[in-house]
mmCIF entry with sequence, helices, sheets and N, C-alpha, C, O atoms, coordinates in Angstrom:
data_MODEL
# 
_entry.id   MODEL 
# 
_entity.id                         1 
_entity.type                       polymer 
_entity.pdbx_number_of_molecules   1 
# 
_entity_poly.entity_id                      1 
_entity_poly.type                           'polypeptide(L)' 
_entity_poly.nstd_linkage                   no 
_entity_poly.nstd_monomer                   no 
_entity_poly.pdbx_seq_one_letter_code       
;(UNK)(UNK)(UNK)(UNK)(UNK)(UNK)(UNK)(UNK)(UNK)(UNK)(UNK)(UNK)(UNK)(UNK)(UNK)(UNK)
(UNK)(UNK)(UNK)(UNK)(UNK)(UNK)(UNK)(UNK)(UNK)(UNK)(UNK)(UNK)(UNK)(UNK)(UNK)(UNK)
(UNK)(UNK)(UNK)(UNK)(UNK)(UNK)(UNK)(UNK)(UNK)(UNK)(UNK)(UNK)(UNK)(UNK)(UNK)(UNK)
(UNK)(UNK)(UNK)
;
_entity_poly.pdbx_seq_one_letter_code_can   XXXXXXXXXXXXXXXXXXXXXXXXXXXXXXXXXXXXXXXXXXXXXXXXXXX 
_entity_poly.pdbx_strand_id                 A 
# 
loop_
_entity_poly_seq.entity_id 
_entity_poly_seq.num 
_entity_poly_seq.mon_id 
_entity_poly_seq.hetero 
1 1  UNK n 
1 2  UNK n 
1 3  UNK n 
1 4  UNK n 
1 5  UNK n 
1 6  UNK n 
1 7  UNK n 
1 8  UNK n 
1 9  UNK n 
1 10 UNK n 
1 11 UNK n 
1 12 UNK n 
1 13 UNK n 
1 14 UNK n 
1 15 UNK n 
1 16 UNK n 
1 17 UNK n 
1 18 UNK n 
1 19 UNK n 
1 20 UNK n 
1 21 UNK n 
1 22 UNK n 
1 23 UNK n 
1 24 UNK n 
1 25 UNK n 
1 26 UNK n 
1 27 UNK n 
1 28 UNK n 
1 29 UNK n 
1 30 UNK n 
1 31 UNK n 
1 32 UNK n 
1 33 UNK n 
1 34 UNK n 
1 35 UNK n 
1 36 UNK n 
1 37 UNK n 
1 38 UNK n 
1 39 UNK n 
1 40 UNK n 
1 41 UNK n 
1 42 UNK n 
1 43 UNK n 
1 44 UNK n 
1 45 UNK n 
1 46 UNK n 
1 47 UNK n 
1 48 UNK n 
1 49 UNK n 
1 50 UNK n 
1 51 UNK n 
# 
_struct_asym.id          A 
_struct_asym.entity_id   1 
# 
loop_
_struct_conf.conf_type_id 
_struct_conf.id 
_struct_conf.pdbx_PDB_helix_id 
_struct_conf.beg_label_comp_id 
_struct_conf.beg_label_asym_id 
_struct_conf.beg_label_seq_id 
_struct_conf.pdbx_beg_PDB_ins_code 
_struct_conf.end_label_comp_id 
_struct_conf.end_label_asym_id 
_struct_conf.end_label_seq_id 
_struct_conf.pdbx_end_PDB_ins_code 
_struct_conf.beg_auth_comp_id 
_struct_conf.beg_auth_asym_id 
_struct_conf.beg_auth_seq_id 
_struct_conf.end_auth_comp_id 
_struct_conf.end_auth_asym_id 
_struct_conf.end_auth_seq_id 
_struct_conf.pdbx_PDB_helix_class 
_struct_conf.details 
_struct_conf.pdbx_PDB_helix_length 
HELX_P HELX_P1 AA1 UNK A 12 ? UNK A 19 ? UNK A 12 UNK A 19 1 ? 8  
HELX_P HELX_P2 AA2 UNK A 25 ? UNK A 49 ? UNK A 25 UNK A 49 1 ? 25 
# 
_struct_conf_type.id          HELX_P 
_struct_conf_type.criteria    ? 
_struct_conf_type.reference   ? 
# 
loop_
_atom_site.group_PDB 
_atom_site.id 
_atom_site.type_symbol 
_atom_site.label_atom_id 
_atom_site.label_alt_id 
_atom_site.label_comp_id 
_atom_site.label_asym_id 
_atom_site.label_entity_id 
_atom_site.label_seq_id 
_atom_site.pdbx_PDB_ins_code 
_atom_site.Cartn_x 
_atom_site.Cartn_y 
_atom_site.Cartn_z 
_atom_site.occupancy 
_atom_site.B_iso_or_equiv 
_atom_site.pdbx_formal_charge 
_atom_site.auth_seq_id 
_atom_site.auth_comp_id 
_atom_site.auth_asym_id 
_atom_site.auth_atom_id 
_atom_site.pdbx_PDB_model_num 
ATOM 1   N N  . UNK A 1 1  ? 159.113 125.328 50.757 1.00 0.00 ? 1  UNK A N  1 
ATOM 2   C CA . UNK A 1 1  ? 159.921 126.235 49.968 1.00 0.00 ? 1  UNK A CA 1 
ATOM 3   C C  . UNK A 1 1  ? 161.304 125.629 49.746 1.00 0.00 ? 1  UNK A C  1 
ATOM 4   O O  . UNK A 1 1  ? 161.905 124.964 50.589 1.00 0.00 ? 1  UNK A O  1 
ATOM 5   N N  . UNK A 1 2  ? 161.690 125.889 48.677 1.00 0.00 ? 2  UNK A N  1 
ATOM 6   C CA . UNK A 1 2  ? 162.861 125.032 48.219 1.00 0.00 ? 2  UNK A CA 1 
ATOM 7   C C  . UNK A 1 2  ? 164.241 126.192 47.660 1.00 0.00 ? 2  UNK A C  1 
ATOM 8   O O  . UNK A 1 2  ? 164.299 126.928 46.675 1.00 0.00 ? 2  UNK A O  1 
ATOM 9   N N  . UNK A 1 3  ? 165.301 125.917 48.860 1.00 0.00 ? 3  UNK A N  1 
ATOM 10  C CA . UNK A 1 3  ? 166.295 126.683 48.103 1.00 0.00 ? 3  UNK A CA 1 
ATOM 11  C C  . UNK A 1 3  ? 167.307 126.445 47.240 1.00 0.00 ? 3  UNK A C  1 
ATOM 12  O O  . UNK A 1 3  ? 168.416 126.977 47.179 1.00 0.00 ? 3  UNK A O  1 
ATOM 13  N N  . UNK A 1 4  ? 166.784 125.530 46.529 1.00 0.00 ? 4  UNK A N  1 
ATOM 14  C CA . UNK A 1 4  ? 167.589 125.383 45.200 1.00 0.00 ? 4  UNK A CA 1 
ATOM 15  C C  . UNK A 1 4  ? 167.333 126.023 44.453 1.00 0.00 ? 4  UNK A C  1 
ATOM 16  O O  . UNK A 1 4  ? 166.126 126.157 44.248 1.00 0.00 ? 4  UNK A O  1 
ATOM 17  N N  . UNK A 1 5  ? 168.467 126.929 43.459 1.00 0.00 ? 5  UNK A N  1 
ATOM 18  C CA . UNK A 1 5  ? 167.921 127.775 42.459 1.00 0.00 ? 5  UNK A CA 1 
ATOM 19  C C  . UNK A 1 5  ? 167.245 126.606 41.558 1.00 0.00 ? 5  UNK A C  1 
ATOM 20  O O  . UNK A 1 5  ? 167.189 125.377 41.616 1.00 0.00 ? 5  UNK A O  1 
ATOM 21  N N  . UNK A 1 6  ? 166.609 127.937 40.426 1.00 0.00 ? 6  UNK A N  1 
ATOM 22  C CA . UNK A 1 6  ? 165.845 127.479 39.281 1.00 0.00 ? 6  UNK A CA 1 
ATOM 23  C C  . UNK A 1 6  ? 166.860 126.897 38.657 1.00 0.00 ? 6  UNK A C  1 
ATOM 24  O O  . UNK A 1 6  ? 167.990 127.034 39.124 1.00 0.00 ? 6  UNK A O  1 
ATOM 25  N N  . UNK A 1 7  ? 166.593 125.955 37.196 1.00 0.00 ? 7  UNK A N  1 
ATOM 26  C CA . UNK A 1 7  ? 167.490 125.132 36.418 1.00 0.00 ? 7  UNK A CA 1 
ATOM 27  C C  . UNK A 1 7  ? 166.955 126.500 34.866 1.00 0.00 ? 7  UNK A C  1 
ATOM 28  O O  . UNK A 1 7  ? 165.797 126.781 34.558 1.00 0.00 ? 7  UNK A O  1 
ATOM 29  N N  . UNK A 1 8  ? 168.161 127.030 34.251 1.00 0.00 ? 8  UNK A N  1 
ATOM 30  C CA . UNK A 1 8  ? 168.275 127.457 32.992 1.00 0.00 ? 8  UNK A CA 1 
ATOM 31  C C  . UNK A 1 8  ? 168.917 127.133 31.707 1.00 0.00 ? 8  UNK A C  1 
ATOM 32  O O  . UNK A 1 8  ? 170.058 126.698 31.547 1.00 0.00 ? 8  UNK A O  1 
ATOM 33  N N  . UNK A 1 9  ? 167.514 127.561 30.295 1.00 0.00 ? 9  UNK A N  1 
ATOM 34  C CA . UNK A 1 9  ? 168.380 126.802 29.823 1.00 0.00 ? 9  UNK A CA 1 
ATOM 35  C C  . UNK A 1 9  ? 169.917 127.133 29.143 1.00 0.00 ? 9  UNK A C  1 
ATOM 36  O O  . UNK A 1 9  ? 170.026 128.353 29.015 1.00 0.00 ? 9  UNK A O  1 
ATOM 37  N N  . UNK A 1 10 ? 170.828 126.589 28.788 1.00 0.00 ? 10 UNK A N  1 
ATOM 38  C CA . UNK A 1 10 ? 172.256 127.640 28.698 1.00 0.00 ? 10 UNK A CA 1 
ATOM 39  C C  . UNK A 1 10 ? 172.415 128.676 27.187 1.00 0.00 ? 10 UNK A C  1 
ATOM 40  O O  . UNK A 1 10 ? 172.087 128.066 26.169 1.00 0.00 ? 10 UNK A O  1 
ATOM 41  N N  . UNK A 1 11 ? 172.629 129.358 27.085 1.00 0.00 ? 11 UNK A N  1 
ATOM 42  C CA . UNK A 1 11 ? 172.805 130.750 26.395 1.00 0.00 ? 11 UNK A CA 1 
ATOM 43  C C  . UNK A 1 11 ? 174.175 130.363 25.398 1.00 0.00 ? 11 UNK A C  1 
ATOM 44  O O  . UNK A 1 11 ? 175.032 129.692 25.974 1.00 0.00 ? 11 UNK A O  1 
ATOM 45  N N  . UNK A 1 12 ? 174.377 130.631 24.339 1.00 0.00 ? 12 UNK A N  1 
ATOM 46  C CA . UNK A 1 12 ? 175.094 130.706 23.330 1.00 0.00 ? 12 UNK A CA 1 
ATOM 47  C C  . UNK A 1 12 ? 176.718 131.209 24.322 1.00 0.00 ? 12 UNK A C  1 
ATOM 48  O O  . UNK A 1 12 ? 177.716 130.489 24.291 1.00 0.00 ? 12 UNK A O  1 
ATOM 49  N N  . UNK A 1 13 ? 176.668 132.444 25.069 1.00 0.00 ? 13 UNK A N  1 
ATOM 50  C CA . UNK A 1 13 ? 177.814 132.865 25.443 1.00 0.00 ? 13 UNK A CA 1 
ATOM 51  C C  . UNK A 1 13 ? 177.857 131.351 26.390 1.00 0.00 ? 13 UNK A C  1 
ATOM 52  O O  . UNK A 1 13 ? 178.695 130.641 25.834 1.00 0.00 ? 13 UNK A O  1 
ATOM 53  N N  . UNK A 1 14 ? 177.342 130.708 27.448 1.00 0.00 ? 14 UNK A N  1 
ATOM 54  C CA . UNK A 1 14 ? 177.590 130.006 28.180 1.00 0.00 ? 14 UNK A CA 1 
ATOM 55  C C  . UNK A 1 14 ? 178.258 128.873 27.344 1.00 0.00 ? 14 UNK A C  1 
ATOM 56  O O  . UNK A 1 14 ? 179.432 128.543 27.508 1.00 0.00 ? 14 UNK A O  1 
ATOM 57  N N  . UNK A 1 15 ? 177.380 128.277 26.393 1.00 0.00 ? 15 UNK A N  1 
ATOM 58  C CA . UNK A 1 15 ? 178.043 127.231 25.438 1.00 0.00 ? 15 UNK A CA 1 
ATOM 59  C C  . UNK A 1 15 ? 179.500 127.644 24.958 1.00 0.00 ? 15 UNK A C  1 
ATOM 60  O O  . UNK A 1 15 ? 180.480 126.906 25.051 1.00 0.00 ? 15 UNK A O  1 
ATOM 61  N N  . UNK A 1 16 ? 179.502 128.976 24.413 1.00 0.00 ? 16 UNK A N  1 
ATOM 62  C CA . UNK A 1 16 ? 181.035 128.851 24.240 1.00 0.00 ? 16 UNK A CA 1 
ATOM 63  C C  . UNK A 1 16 ? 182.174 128.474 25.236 1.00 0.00 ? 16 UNK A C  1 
ATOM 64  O O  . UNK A 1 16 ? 183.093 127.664 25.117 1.00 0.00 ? 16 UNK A O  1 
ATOM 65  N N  . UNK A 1 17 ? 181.783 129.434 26.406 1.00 0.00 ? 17 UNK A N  1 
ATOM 66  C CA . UNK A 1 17 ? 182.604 129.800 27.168 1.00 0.00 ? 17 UNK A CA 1 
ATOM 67  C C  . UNK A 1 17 ? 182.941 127.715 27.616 1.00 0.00 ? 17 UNK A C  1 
ATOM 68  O O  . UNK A 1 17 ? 184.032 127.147 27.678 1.00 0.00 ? 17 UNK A O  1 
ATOM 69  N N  . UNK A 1 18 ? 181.839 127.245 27.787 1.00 0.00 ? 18 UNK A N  1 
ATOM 70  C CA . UNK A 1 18 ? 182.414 125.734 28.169 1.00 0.00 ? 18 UNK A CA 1 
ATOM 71  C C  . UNK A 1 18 ? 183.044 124.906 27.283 1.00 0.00 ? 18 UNK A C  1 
ATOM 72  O O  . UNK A 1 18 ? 183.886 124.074 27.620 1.00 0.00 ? 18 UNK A O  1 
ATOM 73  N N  . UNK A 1 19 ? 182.556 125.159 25.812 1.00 0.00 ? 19 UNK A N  1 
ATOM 74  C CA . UNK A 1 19 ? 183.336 124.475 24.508 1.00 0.00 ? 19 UNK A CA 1 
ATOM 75  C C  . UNK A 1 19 ? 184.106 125.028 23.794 1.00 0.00 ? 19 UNK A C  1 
ATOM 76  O O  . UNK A 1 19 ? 184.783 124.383 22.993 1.00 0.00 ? 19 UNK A O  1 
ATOM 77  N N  . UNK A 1 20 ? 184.180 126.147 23.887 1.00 0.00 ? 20 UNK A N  1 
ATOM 78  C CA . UNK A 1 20 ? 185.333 126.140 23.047 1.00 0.00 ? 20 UNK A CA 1 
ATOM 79  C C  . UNK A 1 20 ? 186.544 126.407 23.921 1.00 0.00 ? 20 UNK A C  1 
ATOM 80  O O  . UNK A 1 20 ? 186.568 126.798 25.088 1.00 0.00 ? 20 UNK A O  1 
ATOM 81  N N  . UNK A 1 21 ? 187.926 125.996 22.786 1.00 0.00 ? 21 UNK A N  1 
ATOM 82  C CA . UNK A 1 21 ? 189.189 125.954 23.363 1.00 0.00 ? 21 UNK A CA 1 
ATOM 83  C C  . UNK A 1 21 ? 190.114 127.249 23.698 1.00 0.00 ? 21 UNK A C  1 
ATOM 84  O O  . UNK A 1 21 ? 190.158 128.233 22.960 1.00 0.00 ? 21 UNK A O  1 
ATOM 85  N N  . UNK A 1 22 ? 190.771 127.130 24.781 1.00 0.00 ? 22 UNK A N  1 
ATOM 86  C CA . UNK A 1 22 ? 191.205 128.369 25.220 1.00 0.00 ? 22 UNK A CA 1 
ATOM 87  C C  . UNK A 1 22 ? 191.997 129.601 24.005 1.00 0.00 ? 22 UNK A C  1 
ATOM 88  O O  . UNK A 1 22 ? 191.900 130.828 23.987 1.00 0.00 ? 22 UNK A O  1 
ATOM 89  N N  . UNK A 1 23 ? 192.483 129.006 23.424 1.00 0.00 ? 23 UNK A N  1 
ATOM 90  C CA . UNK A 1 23 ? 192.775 129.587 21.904 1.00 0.00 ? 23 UNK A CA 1 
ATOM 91  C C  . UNK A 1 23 ? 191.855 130.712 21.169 1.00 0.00 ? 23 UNK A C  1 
ATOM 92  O O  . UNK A 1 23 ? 192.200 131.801 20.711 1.00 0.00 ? 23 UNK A O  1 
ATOM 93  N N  . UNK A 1 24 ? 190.312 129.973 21.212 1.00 0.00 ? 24 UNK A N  1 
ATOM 94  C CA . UNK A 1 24 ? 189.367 130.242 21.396 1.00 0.00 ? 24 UNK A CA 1 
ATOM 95  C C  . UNK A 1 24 ? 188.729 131.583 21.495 1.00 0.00 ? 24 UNK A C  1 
ATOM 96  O O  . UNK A 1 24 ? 188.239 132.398 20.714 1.00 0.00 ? 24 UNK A O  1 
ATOM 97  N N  . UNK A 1 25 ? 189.025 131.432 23.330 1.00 0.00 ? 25 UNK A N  1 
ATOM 98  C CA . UNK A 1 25 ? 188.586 132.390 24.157 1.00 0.00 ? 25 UNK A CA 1 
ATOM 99  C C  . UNK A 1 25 ? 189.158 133.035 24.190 1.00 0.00 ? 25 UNK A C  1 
ATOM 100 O O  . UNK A 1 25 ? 188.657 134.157 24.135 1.00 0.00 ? 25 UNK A O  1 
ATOM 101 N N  . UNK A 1 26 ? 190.634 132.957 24.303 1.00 0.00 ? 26 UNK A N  1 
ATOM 102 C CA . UNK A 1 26 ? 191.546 134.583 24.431 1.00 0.00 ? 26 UNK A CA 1 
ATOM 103 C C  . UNK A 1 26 ? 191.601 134.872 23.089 1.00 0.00 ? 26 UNK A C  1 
ATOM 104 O O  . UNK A 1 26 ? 192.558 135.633 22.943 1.00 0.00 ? 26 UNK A O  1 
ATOM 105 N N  . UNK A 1 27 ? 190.913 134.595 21.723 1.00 0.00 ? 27 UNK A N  1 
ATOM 106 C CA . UNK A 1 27 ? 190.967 135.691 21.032 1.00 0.00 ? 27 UNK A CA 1 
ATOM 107 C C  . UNK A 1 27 ? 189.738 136.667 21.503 1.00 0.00 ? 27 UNK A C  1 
ATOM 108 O O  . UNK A 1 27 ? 189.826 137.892 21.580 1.00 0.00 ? 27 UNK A O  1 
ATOM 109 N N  . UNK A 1 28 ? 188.674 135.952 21.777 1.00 0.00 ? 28 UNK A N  1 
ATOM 110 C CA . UNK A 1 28 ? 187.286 136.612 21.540 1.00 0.00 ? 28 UNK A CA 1 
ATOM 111 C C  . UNK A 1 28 ? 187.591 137.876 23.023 1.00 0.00 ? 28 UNK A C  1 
ATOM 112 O O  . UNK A 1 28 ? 186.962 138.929 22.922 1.00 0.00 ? 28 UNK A O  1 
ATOM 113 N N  . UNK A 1 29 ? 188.486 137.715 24.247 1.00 0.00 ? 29 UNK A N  1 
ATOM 114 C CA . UNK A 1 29 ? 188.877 138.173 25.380 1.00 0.00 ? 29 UNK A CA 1 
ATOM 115 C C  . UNK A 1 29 ? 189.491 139.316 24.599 1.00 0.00 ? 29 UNK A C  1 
ATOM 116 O O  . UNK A 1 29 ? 189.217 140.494 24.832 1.00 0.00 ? 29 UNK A O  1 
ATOM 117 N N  . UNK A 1 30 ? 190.172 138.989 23.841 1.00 0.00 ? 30 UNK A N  1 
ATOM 118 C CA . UNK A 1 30 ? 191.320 139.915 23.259 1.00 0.00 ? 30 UNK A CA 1 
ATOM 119 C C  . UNK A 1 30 ? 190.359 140.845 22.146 1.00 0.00 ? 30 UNK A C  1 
ATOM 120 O O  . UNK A 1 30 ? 190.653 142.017 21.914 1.00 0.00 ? 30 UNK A O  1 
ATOM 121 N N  . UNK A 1 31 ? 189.601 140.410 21.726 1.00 0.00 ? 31 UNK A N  1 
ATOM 122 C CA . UNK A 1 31 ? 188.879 141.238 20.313 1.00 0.00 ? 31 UNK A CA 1 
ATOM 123 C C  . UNK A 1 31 ? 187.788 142.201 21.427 1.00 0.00 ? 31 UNK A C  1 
ATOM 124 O O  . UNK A 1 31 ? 187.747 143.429 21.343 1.00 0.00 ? 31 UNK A O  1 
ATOM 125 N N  . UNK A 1 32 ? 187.237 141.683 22.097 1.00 0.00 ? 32 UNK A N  1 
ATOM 126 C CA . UNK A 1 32 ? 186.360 142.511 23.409 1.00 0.00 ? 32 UNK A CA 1 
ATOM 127 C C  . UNK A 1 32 ? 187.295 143.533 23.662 1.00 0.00 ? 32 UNK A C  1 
ATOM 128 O O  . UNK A 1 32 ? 187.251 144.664 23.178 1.00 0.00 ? 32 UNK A O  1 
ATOM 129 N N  . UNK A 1 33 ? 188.562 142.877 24.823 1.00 0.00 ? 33 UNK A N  1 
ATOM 130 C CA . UNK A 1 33 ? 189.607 144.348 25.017 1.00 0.00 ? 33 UNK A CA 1 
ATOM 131 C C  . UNK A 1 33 ? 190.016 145.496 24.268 1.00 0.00 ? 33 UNK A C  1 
ATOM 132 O O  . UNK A 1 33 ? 190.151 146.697 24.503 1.00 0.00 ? 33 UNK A O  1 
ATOM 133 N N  . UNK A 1 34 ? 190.167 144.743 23.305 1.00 0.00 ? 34 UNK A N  1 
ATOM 134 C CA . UNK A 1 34 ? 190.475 146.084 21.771 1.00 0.00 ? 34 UNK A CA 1 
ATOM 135 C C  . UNK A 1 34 ? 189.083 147.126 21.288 1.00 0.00 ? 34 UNK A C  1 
ATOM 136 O O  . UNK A 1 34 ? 189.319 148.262 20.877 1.00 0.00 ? 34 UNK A O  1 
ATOM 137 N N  . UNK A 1 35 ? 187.969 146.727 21.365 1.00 0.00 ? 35 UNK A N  1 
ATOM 138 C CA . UNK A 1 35 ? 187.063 147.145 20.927 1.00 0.00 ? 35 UNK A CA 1 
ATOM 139 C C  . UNK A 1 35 ? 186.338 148.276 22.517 1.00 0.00 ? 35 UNK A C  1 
ATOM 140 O O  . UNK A 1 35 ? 185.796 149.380 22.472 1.00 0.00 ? 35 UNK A O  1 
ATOM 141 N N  . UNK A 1 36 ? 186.559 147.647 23.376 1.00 0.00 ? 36 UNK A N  1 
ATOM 142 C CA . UNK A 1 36 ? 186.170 148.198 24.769 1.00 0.00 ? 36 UNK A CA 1 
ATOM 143 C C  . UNK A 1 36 ? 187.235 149.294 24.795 1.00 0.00 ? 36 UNK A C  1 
ATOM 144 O O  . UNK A 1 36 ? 186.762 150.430 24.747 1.00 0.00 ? 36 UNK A O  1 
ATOM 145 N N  . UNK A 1 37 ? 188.855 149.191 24.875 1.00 0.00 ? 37 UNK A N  1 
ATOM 146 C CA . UNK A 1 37 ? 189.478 150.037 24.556 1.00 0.00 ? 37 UNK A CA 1 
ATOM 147 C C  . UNK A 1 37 ? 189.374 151.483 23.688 1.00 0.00 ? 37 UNK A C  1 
ATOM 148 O O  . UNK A 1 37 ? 189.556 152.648 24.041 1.00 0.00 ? 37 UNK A O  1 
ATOM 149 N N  . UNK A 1 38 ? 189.106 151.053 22.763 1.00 0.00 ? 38 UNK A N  1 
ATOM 150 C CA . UNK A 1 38 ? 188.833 151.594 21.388 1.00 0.00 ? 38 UNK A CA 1 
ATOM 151 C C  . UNK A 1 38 ? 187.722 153.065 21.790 1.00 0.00 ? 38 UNK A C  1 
ATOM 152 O O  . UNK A 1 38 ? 187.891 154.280 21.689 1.00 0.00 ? 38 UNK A O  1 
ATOM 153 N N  . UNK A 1 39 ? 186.552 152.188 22.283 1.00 0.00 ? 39 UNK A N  1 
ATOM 154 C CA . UNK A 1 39 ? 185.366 153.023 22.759 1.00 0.00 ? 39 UNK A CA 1 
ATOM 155 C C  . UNK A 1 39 ? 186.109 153.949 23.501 1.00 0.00 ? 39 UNK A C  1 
ATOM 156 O O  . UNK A 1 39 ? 186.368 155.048 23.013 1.00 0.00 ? 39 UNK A O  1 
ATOM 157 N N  . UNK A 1 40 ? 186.513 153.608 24.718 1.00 0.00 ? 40 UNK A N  1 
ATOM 158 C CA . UNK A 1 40 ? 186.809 154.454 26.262 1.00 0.00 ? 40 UNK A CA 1 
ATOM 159 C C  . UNK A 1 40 ? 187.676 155.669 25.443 1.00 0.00 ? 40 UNK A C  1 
ATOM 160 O O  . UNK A 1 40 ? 187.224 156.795 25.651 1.00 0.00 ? 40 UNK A O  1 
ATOM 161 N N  . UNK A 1 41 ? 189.187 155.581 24.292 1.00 0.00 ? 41 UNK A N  1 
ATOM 162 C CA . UNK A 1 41 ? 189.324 156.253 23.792 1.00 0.00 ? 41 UNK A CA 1 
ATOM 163 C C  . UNK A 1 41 ? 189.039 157.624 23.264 1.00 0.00 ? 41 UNK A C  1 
ATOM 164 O O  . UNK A 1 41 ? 189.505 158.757 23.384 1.00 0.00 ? 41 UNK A O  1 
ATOM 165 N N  . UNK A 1 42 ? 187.636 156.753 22.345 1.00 0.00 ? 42 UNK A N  1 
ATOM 166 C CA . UNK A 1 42 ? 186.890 157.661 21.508 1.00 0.00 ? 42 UNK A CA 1 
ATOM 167 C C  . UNK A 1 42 ? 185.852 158.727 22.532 1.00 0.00 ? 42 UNK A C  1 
ATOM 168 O O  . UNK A 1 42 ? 185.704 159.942 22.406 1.00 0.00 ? 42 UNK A O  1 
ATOM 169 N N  . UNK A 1 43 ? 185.267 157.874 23.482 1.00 0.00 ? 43 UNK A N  1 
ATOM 170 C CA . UNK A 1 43 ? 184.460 158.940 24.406 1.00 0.00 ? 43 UNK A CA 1 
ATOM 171 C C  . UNK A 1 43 ? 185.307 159.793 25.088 1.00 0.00 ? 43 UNK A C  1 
ATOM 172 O O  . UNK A 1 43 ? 184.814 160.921 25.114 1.00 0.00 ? 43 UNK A O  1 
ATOM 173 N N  . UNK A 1 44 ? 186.756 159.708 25.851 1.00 0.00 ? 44 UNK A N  1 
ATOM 174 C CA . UNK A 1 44 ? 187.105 160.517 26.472 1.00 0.00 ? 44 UNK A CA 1 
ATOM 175 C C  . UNK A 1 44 ? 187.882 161.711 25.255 1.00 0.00 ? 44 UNK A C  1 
ATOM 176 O O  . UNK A 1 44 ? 188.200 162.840 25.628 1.00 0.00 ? 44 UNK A O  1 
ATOM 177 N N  . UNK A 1 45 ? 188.068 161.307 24.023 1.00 0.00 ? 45 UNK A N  1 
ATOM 178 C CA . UNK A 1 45 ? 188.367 161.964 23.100 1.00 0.00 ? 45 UNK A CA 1 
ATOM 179 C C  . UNK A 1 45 ? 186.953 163.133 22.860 1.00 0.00 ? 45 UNK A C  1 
ATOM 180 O O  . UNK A 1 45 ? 187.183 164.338 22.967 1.00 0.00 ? 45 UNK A O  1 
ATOM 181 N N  . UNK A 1 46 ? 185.645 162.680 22.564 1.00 0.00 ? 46 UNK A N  1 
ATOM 182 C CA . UNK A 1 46 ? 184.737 163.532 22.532 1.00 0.00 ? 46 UNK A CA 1 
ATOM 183 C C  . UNK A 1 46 ? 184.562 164.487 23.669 1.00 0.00 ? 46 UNK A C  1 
ATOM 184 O O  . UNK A 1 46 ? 184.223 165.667 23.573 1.00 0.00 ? 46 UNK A O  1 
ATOM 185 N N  . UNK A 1 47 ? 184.808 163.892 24.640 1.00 0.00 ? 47 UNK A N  1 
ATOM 186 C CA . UNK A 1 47 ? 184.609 164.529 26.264 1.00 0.00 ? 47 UNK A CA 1 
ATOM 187 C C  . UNK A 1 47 ? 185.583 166.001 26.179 1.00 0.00 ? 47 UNK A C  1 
ATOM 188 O O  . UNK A 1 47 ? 185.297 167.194 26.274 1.00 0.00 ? 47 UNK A O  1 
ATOM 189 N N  . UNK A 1 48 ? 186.959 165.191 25.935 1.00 0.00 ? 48 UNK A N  1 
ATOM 190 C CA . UNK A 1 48 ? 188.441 166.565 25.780 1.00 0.00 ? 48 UNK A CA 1 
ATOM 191 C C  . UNK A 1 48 ? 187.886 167.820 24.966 1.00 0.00 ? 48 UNK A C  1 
ATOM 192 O O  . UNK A 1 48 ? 187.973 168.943 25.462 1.00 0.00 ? 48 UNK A O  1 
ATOM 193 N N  . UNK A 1 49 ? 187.071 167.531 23.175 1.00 0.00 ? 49 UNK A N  1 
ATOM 194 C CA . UNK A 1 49 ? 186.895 168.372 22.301 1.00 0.00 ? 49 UNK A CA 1 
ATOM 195 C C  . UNK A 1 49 ? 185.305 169.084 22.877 1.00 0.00 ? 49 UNK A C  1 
ATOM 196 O O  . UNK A 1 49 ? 184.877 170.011 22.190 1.00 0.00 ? 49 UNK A O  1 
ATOM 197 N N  . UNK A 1 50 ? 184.520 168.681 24.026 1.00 0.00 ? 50 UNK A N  1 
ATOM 198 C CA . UNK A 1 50 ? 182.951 169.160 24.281 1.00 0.00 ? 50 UNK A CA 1 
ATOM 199 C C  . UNK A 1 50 ? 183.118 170.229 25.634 1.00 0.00 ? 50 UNK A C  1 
ATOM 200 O O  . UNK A 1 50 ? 182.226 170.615 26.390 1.00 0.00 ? 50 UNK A O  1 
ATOM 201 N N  . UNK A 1 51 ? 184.430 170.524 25.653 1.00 0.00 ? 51 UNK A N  1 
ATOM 202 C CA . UNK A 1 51 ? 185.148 171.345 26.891 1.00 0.00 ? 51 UNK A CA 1 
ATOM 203 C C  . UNK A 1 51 ? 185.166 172.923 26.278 1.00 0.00 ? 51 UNK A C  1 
ATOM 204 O O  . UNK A 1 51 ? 185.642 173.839 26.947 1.00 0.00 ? 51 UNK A O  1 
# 
């Protein structure tokens, strides 16, 4: 029995996250935050008006 993990092959998010430039990444960090934001907003907004 061998405890080395399995080898996978890498995923589009993985490729970015290693190639592209930090410039890059903190927009796509930053466009996630805004949009994740955005949501939490809108649900606790529905939540306030389902009272």
């Amino acid at each position: 029995m061998s405890d080395k993990p399995k080898t996978v092959s890498s995923t589009r998010f993985s490729d970015f996250i290693r190639n592209a430039s930090s410039a890059e990444r903190k927009q796509v960090y930053k466009d996630v935050l805004v949009r994740a934001t955005e949501r939490q907003k809108r649900l606790i907004a529905e939540a306030e008006a389902a009272k």
